[in-house]
Backbone as CSV, one residue per row, in Angstrom:
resi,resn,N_x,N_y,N_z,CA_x,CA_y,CA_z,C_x,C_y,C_z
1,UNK,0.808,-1.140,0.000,0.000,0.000,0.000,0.888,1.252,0.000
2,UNK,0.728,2.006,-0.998,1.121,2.988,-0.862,0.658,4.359,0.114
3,UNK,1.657,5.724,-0.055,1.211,6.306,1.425,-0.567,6.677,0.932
4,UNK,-0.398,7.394,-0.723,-1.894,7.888,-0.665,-2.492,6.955,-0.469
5,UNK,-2.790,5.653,-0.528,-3.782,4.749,-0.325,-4.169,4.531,1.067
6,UNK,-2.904,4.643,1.968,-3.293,4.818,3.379,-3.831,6.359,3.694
7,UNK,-3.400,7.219,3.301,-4.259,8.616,3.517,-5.826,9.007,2.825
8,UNK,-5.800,8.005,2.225,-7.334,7.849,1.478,-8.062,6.901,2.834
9,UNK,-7.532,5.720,3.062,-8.368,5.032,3.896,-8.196,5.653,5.465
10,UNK,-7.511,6.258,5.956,-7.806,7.410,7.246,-8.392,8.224,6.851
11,UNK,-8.918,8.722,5.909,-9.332,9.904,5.739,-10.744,9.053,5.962
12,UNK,-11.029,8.274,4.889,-12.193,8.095,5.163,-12.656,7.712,6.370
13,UNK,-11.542,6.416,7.218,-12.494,6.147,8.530,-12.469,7.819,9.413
14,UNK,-11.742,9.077,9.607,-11.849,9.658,9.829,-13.145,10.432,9.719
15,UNK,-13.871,10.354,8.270,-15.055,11.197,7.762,-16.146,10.214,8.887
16,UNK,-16.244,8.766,8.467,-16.678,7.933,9.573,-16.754,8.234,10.840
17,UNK,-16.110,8.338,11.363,-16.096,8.415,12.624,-16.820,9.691,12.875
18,UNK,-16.681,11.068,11.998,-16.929,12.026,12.273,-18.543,12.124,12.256
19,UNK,-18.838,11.500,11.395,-20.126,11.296,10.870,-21.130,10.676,12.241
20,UNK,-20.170,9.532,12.942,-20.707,8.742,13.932,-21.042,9.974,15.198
21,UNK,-19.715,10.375,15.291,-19.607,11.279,16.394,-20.943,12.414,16.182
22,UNK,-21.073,12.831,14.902,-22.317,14.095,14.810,-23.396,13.314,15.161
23,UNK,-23.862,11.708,15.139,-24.782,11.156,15.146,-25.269,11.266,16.311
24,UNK,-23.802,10.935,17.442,-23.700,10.470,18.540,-24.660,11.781,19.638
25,UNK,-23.691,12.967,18.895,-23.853,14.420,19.706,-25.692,14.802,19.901
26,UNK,-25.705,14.603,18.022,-27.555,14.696,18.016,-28.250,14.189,18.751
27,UNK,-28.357,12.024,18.920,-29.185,11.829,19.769,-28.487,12.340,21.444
28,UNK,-27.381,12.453,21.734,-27.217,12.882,23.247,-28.303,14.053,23.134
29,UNK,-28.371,15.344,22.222,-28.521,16.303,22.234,-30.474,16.262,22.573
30,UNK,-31.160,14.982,21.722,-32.388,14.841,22.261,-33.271,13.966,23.170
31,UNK,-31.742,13.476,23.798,-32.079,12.501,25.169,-31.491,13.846,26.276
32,UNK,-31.077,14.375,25.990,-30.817,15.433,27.296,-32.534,16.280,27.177
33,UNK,-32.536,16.830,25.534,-34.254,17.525,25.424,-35.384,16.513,26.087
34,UNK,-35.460,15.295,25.911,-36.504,14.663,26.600,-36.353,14.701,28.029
35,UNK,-34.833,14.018,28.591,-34.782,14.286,29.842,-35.018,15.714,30.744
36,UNK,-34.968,16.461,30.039,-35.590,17.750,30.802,-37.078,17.899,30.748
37,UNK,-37.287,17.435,29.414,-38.845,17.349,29.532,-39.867,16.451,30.361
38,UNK,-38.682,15.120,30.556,-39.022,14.475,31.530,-39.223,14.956,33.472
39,UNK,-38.549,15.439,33.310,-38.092,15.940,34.903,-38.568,17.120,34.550
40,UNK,-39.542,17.861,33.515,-40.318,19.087,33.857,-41.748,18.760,34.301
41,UNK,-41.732,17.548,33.616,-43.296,16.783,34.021,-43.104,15.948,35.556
42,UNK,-42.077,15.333,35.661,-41.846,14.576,36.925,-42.227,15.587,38.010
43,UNK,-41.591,17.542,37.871,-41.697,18.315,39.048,-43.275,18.280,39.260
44,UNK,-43.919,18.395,37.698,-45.347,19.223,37.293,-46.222,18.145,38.324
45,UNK,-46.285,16.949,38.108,-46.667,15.842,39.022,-46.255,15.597,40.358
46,UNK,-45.269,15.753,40.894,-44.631,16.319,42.225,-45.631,17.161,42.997
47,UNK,-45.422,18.132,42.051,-46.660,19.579,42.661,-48.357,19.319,42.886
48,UNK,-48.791,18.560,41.808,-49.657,18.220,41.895,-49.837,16.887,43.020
49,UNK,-49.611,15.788,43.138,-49.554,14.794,44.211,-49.242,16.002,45.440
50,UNK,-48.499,16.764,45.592,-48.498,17.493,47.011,-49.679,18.378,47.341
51,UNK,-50.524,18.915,46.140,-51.737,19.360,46.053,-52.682,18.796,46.600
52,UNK,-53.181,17.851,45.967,-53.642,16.202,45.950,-53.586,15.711,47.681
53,UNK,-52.177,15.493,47.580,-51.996,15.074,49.147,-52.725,16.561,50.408
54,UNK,-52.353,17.818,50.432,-52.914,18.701,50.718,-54.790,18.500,51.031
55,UNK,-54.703,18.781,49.897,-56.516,18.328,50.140,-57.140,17.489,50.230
56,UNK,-56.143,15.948,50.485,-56.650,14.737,50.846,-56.444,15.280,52.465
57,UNK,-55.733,15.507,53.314,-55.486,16.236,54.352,-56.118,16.776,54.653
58,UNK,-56.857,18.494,54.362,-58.249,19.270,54.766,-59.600,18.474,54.372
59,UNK,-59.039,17.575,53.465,-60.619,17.122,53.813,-60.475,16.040,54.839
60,UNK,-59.617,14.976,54.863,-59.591,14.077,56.270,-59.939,15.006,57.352
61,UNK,-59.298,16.264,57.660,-59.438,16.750,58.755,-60.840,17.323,59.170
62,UNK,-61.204,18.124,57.826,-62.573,18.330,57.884,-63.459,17.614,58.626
63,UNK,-63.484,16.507,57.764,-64.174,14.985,57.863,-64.320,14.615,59.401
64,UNK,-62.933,14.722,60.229,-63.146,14.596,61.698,-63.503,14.906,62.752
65,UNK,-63.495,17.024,61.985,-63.882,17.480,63.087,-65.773,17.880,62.432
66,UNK,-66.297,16.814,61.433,-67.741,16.822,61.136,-68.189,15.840,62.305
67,UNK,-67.135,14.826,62.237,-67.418,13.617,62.950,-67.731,13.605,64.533
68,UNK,-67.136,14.271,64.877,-66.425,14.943,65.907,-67.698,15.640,66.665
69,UNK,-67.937,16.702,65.661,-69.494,17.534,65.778,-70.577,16.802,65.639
70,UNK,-70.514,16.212,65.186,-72.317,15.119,64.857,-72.110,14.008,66.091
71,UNK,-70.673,13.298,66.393,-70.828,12.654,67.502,-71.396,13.108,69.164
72,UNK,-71.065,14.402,69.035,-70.715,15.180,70.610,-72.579,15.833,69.771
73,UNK,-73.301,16.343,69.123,-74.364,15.994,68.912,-75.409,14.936,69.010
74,UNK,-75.081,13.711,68.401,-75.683,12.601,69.137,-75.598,12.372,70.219
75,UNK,-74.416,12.506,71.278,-74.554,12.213,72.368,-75.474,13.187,72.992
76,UNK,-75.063,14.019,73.048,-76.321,15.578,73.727,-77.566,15.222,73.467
77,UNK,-77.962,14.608,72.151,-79.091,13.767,71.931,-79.846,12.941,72.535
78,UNK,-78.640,12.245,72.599,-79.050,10.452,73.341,-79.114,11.152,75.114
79,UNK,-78.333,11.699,74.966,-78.669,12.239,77.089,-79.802,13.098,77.187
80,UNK,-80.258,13.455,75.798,-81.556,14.741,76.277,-82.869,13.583,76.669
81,UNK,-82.815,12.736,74.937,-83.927,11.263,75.253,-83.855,10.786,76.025
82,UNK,-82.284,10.112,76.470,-82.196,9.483,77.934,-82.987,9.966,79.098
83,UNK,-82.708,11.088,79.266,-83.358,11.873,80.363,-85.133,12.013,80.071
84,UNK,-85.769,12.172,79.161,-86.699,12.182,79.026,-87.660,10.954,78.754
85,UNK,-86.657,9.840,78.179,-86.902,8.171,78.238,-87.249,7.813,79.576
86,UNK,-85.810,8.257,80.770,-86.330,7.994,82.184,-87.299,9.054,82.623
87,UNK,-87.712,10.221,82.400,-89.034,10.955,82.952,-89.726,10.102,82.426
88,UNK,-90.148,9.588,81.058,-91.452,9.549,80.657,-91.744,8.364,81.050
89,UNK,-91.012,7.158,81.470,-90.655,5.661,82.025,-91.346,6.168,83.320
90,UNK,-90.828,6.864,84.028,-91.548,7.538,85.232,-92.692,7.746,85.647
91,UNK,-92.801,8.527,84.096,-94.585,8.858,84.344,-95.253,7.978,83.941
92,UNK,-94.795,6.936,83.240,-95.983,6.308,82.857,-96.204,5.403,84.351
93,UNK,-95.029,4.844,84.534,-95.152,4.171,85.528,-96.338,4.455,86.590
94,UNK,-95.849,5.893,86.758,-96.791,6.670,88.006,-98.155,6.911,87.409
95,UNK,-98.307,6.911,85.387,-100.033,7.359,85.170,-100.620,5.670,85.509
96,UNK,-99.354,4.541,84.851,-100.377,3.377,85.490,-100.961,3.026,86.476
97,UNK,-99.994,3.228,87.327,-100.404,3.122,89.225,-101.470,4.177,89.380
98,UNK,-101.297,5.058,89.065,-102.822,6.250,89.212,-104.270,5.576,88.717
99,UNK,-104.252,5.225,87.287,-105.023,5.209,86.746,-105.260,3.556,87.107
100,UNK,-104.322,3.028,87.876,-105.322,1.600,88.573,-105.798,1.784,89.457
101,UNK,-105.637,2.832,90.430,-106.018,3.004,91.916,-107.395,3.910,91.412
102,UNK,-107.277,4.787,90.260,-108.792,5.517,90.022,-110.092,4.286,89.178
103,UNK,-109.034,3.669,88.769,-110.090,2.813,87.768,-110.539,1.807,89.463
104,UNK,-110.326,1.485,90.269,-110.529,1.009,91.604,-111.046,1.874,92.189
105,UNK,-110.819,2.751,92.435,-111.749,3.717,93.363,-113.084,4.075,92.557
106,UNK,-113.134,3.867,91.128,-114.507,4.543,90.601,-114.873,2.930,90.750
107,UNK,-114.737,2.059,90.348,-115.110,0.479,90.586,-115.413,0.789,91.662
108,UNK,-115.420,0.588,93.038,-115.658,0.827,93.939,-117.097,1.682,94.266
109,UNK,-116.797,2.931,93.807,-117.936,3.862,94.069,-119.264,3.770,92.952
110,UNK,-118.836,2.899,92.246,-119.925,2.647,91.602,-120.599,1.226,92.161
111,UNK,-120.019,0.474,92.428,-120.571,-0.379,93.369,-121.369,0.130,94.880
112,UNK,-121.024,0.746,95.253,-121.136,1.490,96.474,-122.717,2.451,95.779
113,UNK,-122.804,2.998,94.855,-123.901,3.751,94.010,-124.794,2.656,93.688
114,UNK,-124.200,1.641,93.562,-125.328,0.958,92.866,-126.002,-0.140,94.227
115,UNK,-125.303,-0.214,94.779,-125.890,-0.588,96.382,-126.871,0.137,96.818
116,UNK,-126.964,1.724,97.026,-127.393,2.596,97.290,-128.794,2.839,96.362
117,UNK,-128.606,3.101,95.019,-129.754,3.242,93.854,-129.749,1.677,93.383
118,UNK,-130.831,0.625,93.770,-130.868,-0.400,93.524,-131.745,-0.544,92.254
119,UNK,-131.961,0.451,91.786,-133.225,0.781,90.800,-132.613,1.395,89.038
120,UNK,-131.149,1.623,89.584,-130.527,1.654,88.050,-129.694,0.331,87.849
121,UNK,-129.740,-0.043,86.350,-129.598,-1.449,85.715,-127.631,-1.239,85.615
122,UNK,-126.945,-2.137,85.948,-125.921,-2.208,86.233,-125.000,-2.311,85.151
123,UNK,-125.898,-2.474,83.889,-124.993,-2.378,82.701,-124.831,-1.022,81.979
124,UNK,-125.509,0.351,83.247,-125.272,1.328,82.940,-124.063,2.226,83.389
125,UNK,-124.116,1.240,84.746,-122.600,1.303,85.667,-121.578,0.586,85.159
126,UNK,-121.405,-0.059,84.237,-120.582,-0.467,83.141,-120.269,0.713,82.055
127,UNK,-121.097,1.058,81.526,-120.961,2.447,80.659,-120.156,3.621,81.163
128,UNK,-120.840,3.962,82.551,-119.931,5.026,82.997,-118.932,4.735,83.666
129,UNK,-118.669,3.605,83.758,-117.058,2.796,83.991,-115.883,3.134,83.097
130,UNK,-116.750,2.610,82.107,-115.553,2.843,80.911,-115.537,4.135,80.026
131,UNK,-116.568,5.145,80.554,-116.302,6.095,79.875,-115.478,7.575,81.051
132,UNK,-115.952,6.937,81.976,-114.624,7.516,83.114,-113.533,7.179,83.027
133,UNK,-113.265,5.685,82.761,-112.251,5.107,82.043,-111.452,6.153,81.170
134,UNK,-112.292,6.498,80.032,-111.874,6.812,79.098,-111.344,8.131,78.954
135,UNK,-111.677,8.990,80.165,-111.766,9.890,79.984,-110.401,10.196,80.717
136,UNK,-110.791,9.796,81.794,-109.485,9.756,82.776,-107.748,9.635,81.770
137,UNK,-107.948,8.155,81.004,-106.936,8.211,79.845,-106.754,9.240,79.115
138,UNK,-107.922,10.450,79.012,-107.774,11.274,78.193,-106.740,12.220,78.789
139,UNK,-106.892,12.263,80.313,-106.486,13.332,80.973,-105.092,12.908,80.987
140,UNK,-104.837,11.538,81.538,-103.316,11.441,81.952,-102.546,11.548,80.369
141,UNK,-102.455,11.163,78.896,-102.422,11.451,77.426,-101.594,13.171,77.665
């Protein structure tokens, strides 16, 4: 081989190589452009998930102190009924016991009436039994 034949074939792997190398520079040049574009979206999503996370946060918290309020509500609730569950447990208790000792005492005095007026029919003292009865229920109601 002569010298030009060797300065022909460096030259060319030279153009080669050069050629490779511009290839090389370009794609570096649009893997660095994506990678920024990458890691401009990676921040953009960053920000957002911390957003995200943020108002998953005010609303959990929200959420607890709703919970929080409607519980300490129900309870004030349940102790107002409670309290008025045991009055009204109370009273009834006390309208039953009343209203057996009156439904007995008018039993009674109507027996006692009808001892006395032997001349009214006893199924009328039944009537005003139960409509004293009834009435009486009206009152304790």
């Amino acid at each position: 081989m002569t010298n030009q034949e060797t300065i022909a074939k460096l030259n060319e792997a030279l153009n080669t190589l050069i050629k490779a190398y511009e290839q090389l520079q370009n794609e570096n040049t649009i893997l660095e452009e994506k990678i920024a574009s990458l890691e401009k979206e990676k921040n953009e999503l960053e920000n957002k998930n911390r957003n995200l996370e943020d108002n998953v946060n005010e609303l959990n918290d929200s959420t607890e102190k709703q919970n929080n309020n409607i519980n300490s509500m129900l309870n004030k609730i349940e102790s107002l009924l409670g309290n008025k569950k045991e009055k009204s447990s109370n009273e009834s208790y006390k309208k039953e016991d009343k209203n057996d000792s009156l439904e007995e005492i008018l039993e009674e005095e109507l027996e006692n009436n009808s001892s006395r007026y032997p001349s009214q029919p006893t199924s009328e003292n039944k009537i005003d039994l139960n409509r004293m009865a009834s009435l009486l229920n009206g009152f304790n109601n």
